[in-house]
Each structure stands twice: as structure tokens, then as C-alpha cells.
mmCIF file of the N, C-alpha and C atoms, coordinates in Angstrom:
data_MODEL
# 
_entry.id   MODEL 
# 
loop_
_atom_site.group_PDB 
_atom_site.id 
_atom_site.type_symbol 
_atom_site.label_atom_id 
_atom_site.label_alt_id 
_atom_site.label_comp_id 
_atom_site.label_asym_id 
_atom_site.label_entity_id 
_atom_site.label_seq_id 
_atom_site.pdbx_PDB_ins_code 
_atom_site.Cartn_x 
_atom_site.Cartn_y 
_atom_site.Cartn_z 
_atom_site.occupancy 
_atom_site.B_iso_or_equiv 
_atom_site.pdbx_formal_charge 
_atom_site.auth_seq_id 
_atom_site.auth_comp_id 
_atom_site.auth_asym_id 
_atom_site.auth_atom_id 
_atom_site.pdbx_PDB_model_num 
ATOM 1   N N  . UNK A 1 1  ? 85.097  106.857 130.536 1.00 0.00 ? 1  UNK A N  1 
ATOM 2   C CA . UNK A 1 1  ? 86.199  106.818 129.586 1.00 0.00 ? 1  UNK A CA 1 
ATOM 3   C C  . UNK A 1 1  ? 85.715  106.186 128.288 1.00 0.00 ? 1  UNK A C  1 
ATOM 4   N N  . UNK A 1 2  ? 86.199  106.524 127.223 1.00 0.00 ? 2  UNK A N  1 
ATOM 5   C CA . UNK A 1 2  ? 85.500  106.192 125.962 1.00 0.00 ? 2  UNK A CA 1 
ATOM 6   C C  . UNK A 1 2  ? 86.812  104.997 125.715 1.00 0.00 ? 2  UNK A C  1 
ATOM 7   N N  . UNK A 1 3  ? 85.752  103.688 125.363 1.00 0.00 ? 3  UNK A N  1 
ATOM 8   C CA . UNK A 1 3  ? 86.480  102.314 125.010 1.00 0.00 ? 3  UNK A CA 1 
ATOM 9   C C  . UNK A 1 3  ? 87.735  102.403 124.131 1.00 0.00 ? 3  UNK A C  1 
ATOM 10  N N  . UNK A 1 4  ? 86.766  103.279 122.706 1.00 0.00 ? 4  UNK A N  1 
ATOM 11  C CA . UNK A 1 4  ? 88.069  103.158 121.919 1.00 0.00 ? 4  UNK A CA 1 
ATOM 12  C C  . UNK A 1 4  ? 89.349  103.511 122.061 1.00 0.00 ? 4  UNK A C  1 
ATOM 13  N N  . UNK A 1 5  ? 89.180  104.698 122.852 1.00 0.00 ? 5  UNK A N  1 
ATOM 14  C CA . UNK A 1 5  ? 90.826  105.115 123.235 1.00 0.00 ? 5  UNK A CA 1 
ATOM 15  C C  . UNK A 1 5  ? 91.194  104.232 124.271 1.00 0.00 ? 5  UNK A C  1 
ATOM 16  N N  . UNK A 1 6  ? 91.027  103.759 125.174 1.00 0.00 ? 6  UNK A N  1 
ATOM 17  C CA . UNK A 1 6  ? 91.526  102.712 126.203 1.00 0.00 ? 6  UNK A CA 1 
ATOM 18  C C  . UNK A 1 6  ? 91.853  101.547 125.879 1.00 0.00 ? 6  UNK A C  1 
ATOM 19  N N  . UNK A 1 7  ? 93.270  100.905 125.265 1.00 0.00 ? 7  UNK A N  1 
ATOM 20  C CA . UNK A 1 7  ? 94.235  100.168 125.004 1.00 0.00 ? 7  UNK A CA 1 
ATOM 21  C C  . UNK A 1 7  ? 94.532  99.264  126.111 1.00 0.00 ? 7  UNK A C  1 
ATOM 22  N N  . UNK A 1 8  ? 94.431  100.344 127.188 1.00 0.00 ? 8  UNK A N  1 
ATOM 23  C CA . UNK A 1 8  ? 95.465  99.440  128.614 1.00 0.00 ? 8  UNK A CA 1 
ATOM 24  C C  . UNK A 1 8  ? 96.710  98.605  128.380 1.00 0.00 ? 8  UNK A C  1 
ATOM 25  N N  . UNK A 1 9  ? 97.313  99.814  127.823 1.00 0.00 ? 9  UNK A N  1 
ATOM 26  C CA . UNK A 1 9  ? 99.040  98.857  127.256 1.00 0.00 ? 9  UNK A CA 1 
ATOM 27  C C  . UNK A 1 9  ? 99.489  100.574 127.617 1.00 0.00 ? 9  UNK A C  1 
ATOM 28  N N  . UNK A 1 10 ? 100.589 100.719 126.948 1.00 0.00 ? 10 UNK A N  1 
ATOM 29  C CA . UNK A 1 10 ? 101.603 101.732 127.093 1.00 0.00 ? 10 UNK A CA 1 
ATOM 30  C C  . UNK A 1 10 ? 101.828 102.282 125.298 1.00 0.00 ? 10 UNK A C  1 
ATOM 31  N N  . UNK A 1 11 ? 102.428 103.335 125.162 1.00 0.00 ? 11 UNK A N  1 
ATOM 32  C CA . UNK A 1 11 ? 102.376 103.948 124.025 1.00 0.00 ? 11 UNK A CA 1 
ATOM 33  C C  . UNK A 1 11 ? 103.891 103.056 123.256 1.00 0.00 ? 11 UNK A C  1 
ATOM 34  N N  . UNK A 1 12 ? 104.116 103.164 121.794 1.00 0.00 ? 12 UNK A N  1 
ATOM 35  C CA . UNK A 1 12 ? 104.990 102.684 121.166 1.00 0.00 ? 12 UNK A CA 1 
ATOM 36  C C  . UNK A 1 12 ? 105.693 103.801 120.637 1.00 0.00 ? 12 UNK A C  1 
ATOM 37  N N  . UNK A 1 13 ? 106.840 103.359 120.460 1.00 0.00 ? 13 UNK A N  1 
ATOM 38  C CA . UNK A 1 13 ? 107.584 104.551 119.527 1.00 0.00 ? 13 UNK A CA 1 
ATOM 39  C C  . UNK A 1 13 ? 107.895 104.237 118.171 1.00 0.00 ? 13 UNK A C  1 
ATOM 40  N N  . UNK A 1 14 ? 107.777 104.008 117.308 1.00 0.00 ? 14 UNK A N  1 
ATOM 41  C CA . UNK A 1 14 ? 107.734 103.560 116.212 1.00 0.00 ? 14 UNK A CA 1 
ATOM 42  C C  . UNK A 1 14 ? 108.392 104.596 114.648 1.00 0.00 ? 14 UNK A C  1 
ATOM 43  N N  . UNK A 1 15 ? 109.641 103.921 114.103 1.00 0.00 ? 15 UNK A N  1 
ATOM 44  C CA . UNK A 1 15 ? 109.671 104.614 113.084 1.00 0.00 ? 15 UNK A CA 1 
ATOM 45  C C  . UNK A 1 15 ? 108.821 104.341 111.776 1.00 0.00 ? 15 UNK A C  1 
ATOM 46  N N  . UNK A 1 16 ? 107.979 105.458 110.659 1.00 0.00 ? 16 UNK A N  1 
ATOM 47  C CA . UNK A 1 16 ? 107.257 104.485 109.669 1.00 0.00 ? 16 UNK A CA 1 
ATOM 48  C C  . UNK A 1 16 ? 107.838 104.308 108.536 1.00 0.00 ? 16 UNK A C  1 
ATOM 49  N N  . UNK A 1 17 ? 108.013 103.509 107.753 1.00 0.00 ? 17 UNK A N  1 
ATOM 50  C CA . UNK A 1 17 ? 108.743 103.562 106.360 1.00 0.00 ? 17 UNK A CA 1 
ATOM 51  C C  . UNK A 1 17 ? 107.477 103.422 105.583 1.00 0.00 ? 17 UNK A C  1 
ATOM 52  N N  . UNK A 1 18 ? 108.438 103.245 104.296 1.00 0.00 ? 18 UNK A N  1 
ATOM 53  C CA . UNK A 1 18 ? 107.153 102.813 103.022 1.00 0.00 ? 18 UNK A CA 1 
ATOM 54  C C  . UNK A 1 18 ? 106.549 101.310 103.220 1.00 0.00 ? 18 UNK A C  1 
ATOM 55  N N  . UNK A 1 19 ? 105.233 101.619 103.567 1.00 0.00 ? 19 UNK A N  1 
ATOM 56  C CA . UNK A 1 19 ? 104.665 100.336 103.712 1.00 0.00 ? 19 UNK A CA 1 
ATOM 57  C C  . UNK A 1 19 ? 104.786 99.428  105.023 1.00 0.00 ? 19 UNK A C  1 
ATOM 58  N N  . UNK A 1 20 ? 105.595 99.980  105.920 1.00 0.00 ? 20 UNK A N  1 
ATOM 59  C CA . UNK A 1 20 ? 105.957 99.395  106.951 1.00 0.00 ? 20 UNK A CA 1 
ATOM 60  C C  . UNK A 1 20 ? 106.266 99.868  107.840 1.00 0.00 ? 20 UNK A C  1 
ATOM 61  N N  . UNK A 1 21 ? 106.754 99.466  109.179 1.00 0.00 ? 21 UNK A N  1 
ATOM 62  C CA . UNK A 1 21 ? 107.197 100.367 110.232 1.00 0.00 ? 21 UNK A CA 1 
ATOM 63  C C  . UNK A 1 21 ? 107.826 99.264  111.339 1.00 0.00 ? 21 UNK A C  1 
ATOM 64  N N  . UNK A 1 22 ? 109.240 100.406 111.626 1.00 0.00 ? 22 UNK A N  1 
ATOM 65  C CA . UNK A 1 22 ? 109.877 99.666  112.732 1.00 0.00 ? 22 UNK A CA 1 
ATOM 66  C C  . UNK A 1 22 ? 109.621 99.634  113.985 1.00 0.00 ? 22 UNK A C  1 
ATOM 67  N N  . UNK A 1 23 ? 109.476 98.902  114.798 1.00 0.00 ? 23 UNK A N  1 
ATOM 68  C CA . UNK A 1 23 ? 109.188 99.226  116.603 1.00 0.00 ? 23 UNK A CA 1 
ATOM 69  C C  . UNK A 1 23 ? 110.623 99.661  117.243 1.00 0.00 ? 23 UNK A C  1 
ATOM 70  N N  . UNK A 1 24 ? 110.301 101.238 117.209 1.00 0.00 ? 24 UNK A N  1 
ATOM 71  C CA . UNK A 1 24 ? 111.503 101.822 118.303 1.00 0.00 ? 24 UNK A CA 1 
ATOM 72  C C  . UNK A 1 24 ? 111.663 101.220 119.812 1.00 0.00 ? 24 UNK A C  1 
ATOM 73  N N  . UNK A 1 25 ? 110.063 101.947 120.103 1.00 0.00 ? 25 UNK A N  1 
ATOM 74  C CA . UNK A 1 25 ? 110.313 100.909 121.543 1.00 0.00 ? 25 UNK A CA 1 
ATOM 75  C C  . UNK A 1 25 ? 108.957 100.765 121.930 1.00 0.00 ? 25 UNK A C  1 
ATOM 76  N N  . UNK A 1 26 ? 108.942 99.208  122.145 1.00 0.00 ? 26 UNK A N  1 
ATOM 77  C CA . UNK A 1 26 ? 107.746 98.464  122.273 1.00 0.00 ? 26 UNK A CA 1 
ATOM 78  C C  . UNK A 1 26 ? 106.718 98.776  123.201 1.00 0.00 ? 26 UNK A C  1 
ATOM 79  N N  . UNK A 1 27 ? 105.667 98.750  122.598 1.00 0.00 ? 27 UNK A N  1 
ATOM 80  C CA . UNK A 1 27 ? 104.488 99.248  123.600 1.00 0.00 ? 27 UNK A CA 1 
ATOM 81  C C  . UNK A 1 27 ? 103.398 98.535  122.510 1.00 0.00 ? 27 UNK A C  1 
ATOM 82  N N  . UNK A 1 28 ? 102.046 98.882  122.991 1.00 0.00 ? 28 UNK A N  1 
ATOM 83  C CA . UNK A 1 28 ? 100.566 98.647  122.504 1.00 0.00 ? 28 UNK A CA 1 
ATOM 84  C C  . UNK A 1 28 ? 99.903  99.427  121.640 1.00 0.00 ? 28 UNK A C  1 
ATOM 85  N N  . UNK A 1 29 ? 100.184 100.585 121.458 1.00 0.00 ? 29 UNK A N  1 
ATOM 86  C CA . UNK A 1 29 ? 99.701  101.378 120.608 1.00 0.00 ? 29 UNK A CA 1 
ATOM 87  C C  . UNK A 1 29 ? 100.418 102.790 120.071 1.00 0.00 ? 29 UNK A C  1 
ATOM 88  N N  . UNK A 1 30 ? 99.920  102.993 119.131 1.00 0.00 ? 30 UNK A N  1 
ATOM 89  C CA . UNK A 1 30 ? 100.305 104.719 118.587 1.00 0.00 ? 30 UNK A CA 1 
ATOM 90  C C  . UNK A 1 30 ? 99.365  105.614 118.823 1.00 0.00 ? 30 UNK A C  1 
ATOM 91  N N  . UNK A 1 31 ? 99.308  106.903 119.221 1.00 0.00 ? 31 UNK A N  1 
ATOM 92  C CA . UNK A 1 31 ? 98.126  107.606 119.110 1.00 0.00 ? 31 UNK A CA 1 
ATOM 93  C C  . UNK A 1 31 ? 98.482  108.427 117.758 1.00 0.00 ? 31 UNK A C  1 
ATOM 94  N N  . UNK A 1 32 ? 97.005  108.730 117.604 1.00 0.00 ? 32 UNK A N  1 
ATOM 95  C CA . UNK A 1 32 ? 96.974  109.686 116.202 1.00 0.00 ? 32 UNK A CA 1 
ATOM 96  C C  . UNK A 1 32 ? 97.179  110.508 116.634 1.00 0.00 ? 32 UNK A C  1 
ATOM 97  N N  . UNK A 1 33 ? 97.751  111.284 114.990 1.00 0.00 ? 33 UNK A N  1 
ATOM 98  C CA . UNK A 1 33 ? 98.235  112.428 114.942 1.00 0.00 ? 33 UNK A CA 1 
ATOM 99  C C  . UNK A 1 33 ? 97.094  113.364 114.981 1.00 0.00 ? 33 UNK A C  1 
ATOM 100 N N  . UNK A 1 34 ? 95.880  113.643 114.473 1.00 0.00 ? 34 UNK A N  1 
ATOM 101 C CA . UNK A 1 34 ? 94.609  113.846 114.290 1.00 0.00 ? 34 UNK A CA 1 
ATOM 102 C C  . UNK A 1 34 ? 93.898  114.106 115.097 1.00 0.00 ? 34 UNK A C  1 
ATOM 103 N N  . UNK A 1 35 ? 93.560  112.865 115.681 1.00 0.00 ? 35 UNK A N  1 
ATOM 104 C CA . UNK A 1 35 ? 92.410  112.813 116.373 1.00 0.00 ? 35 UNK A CA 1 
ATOM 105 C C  . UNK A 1 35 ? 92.798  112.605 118.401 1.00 0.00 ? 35 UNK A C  1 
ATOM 106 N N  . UNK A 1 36 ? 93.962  111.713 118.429 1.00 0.00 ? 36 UNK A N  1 
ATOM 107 C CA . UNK A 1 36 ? 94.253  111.851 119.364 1.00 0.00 ? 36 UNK A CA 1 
ATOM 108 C C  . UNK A 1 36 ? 94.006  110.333 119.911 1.00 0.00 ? 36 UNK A C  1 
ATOM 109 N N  . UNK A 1 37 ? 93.261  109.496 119.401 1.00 0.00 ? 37 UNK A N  1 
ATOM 110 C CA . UNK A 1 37 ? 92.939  108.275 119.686 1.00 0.00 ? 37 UNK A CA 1 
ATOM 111 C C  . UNK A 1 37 ? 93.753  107.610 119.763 1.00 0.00 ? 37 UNK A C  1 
ATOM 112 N N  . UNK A 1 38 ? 94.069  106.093 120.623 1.00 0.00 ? 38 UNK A N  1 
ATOM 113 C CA . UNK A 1 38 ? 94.901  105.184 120.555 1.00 0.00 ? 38 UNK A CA 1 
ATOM 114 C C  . UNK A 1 38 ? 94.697  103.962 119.708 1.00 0.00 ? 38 UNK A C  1 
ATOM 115 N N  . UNK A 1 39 ? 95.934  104.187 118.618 1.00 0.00 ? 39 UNK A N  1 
ATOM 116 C CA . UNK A 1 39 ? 95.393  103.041 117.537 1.00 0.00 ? 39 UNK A CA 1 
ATOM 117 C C  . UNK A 1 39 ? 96.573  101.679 117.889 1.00 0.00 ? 39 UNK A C  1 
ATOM 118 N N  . UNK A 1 40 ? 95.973  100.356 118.611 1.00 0.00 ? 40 UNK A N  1 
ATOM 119 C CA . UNK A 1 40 ? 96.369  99.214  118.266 1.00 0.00 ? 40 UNK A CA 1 
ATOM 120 C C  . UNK A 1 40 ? 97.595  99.115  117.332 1.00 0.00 ? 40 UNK A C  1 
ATOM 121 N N  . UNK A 1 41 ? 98.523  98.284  117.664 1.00 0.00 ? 41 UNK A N  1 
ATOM 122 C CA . UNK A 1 41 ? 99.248  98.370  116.750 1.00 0.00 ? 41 UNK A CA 1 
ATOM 123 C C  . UNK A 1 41 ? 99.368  97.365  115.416 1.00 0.00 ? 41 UNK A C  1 
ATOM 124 N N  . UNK A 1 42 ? 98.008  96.583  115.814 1.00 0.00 ? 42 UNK A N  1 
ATOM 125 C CA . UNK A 1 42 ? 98.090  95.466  114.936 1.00 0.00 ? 42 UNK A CA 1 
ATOM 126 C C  . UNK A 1 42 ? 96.784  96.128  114.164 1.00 0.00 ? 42 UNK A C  1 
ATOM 127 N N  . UNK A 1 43 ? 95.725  97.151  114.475 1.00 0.00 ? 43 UNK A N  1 
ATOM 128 C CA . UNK A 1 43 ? 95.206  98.070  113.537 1.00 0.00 ? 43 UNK A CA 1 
ATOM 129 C C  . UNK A 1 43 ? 95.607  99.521  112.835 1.00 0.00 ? 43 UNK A C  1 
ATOM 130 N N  . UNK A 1 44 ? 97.262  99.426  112.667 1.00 0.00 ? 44 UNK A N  1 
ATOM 131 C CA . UNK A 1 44 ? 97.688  100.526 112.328 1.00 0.00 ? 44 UNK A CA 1 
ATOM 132 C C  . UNK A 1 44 ? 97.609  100.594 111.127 1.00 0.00 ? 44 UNK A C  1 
ATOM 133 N N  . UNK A 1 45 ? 97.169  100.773 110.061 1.00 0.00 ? 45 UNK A N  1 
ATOM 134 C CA . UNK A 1 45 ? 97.206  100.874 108.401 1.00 0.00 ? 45 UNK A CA 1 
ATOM 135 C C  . UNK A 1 45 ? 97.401  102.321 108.106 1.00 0.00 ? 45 UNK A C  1 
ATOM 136 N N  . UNK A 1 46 ? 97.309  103.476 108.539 1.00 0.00 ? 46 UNK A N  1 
ATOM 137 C CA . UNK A 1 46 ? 97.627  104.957 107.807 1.00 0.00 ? 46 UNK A CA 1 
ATOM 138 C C  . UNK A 1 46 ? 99.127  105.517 108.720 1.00 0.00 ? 46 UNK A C  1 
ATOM 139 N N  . UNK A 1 47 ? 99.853  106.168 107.758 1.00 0.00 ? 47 UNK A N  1 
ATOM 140 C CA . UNK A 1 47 ? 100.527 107.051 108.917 1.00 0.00 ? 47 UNK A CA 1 
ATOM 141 C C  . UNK A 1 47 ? 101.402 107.880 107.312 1.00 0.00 ? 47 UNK A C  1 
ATOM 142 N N  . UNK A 1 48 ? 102.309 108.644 107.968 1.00 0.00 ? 48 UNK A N  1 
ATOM 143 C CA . UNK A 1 48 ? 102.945 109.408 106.724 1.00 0.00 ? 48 UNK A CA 1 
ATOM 144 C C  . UNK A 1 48 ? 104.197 109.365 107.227 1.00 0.00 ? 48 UNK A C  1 
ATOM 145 N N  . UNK A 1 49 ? 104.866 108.806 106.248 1.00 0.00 ? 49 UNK A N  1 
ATOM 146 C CA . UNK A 1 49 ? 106.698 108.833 106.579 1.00 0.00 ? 49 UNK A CA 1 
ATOM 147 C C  . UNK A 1 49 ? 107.458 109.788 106.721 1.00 0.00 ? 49 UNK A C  1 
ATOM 148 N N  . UNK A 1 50 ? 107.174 111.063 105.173 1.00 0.00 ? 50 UNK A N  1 
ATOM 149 C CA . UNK A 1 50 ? 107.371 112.551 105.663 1.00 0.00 ? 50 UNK A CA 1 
ATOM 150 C C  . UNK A 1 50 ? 107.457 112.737 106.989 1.00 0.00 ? 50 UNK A C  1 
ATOM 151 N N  . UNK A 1 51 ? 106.099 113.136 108.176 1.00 0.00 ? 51 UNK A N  1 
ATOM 152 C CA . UNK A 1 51 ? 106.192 113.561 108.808 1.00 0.00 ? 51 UNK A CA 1 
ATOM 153 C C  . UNK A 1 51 ? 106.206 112.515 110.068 1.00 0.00 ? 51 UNK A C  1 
ATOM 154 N N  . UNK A 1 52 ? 106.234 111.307 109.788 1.00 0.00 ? 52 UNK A N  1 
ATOM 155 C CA . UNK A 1 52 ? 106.121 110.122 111.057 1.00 0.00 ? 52 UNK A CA 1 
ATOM 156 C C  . UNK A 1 52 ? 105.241 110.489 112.021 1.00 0.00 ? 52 UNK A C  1 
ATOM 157 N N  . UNK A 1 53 ? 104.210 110.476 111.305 1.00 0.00 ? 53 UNK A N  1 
ATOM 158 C CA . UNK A 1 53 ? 102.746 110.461 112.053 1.00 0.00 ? 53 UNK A CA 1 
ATOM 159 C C  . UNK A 1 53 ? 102.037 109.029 112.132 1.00 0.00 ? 53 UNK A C  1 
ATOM 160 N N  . UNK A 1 54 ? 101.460 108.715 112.975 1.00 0.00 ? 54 UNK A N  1 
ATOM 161 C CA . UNK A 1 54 ? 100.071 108.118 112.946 1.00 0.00 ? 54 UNK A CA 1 
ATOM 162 C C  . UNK A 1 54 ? 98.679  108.303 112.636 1.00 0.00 ? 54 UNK A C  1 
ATOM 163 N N  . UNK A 1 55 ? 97.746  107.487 112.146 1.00 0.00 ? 55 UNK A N  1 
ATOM 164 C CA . UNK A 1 55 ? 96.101  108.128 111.687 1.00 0.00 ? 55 UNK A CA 1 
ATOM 165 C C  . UNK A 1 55 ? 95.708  106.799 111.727 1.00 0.00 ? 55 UNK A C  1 
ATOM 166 N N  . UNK A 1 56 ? 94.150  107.515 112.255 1.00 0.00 ? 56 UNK A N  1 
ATOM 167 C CA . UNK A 1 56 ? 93.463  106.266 113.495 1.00 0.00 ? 56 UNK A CA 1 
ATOM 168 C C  . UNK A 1 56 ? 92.519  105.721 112.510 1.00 0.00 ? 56 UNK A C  1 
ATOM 169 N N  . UNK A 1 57 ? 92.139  106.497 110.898 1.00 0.00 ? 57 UNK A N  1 
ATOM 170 C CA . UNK A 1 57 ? 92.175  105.900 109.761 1.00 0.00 ? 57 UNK A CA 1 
ATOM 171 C C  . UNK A 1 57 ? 92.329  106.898 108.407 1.00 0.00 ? 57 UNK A C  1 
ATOM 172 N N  . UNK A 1 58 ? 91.795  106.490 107.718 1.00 0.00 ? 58 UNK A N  1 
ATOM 173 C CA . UNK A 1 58 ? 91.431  106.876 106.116 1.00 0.00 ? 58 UNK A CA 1 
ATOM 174 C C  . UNK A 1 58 ? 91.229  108.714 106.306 1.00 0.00 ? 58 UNK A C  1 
ATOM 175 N N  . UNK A 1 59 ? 89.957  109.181 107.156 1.00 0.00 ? 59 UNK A N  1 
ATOM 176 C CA . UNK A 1 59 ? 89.727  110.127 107.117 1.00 0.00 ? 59 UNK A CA 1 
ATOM 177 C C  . UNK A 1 59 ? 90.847  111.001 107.891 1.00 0.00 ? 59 UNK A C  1 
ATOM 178 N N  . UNK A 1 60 ? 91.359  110.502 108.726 1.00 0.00 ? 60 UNK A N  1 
ATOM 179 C CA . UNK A 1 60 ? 92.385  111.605 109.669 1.00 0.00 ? 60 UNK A CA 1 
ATOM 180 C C  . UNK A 1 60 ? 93.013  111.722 108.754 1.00 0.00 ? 60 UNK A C  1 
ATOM 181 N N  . UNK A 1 61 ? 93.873  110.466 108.289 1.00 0.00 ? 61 UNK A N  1 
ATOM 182 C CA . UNK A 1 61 ? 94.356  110.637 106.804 1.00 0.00 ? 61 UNK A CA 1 
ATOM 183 C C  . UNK A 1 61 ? 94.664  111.787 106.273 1.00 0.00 ? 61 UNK A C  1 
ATOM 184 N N  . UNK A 1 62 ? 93.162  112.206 105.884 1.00 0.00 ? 62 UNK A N  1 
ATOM 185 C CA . UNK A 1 62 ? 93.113  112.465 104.430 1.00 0.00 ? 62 UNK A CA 1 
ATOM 186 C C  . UNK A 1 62 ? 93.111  114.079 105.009 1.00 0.00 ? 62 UNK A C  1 
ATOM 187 N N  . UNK A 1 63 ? 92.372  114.195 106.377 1.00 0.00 ? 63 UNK A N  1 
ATOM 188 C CA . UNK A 1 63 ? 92.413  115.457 107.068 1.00 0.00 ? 63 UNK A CA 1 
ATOM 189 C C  . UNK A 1 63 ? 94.038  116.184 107.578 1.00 0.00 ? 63 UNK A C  1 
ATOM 190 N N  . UNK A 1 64 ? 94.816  115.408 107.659 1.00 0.00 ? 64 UNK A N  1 
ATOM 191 C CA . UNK A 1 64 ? 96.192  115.933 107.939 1.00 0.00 ? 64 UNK A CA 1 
ATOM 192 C C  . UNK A 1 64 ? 96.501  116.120 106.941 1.00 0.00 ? 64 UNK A C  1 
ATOM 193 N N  . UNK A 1 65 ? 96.197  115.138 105.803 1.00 0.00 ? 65 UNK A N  1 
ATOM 194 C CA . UNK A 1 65 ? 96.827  115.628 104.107 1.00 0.00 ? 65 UNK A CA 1 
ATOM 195 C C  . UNK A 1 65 ? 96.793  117.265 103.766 1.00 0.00 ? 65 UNK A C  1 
ATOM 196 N N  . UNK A 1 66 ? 95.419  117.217 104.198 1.00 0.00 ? 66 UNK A N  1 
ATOM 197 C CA . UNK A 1 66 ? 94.908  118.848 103.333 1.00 0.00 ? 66 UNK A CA 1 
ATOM 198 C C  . UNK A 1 66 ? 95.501  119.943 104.300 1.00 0.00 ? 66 UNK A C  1 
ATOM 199 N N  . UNK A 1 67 ? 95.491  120.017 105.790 1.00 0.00 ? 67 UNK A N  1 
ATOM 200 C CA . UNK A 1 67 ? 96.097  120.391 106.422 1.00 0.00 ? 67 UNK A CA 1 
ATOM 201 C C  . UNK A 1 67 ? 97.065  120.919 105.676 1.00 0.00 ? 67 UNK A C  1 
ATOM 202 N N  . UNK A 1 68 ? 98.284  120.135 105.168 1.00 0.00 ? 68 UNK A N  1 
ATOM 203 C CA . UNK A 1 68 ? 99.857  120.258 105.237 1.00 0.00 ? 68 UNK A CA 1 
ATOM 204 C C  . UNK A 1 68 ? 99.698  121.317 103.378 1.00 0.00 ? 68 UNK A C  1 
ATOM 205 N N  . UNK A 1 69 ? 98.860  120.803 102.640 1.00 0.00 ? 69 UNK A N  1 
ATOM 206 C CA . UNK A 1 69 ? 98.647  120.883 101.647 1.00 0.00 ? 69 UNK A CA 1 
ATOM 207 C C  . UNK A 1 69 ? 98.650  122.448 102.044 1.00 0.00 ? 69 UNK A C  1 
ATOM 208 N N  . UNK A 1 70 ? 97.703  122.830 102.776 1.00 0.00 ? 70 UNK A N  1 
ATOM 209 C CA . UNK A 1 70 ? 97.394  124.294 102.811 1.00 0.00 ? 70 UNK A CA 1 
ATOM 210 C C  . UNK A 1 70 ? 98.085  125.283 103.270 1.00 0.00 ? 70 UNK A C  1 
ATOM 211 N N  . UNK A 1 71 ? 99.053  124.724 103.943 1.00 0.00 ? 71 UNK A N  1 
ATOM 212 C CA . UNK A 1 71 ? 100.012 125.599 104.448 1.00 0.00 ? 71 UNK A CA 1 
ATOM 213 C C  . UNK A 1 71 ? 101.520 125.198 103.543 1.00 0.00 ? 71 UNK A C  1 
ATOM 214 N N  . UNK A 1 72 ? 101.527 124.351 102.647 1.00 0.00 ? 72 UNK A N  1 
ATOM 215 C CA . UNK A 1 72 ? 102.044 124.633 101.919 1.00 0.00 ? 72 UNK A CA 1 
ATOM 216 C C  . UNK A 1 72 ? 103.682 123.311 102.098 1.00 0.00 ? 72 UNK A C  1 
ATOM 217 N N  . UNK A 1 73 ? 103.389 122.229 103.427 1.00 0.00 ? 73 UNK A N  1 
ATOM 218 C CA . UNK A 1 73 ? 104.084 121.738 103.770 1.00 0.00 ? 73 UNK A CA 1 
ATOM 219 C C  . UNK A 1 73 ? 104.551 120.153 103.127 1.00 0.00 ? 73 UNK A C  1 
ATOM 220 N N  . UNK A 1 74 ? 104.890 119.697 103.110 1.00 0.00 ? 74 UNK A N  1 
ATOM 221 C CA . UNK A 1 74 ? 105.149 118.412 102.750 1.00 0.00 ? 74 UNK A CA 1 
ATOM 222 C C  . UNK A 1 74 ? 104.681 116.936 103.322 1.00 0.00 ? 74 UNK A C  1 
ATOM 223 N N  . UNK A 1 75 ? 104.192 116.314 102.649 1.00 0.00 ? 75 UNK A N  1 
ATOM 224 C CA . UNK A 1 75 ? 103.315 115.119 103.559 1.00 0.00 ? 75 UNK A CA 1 
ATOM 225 C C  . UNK A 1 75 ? 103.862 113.527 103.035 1.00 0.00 ? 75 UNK A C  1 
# 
């Protein structure tokens, strides 16, 4: 099993706002939208409010950005 994804907690539900985010219902982590990884919730820094995603960083980011971009969707 690859470390980084293994949390050993339970998933969170989380709404994101600007700059912040509420805990729907409490758990250990978010997985990305992206990549699929489980991101800590105390290393969560990317996600998009538009679509209330998670990103495990900078690059998933920037990879869901262009995604939405190309099909013409809203991010």
C-alpha cells in the first residue's frame, strides 16, 4: 500500500468556501478530486468552491483548472 494515501482515519465531508472550509462531517481526510489521494485535513490548502472539490496540491490544481477550462465549464 502506498504511505501517502494511507491516513488510517475515515473520509470527511466538508463544505469549501473562500479561503476556508466547513466540516460537514468529521473525519481525517479529503480525497482528491484528481489524483485520488488522501489529503490530511490539516494539509488541505487547494480545492475549488465552484465545484467543491479537493486537490492533493498546486498541480492537480492547476490540472482540473484546464480540464474545466476546456470543456468550457466553470471552476
Amino acid at each position: 500500500m502506498n504511505r501517502m494515501n494511507d491516513t488510517g482515519g475515515t473520509p470527511a465531508r466538508l463544505s469549501y468556501l473562500d479561503g476556508d472550509f466547513e466540516i460537514i462531517l468529521p473525519g481525517d481526510y479529503v480525497v482528491c478530486a484528481v489524483t485520488g489521494r488522501h489529503i490530511p485535513l490539516g494539509d488541505l490548502r487547494y480545492w475549488s468552491v465552484s465545484r467543491q472539490e479537493a486537490y492533493a496540491d498546486a498541480a492537480a490544481s492547476h490540472e482540473a483548472y484546464a480540464a474545466a477550462l476546456k470543456k468550457g465549464e466553470a471552476f
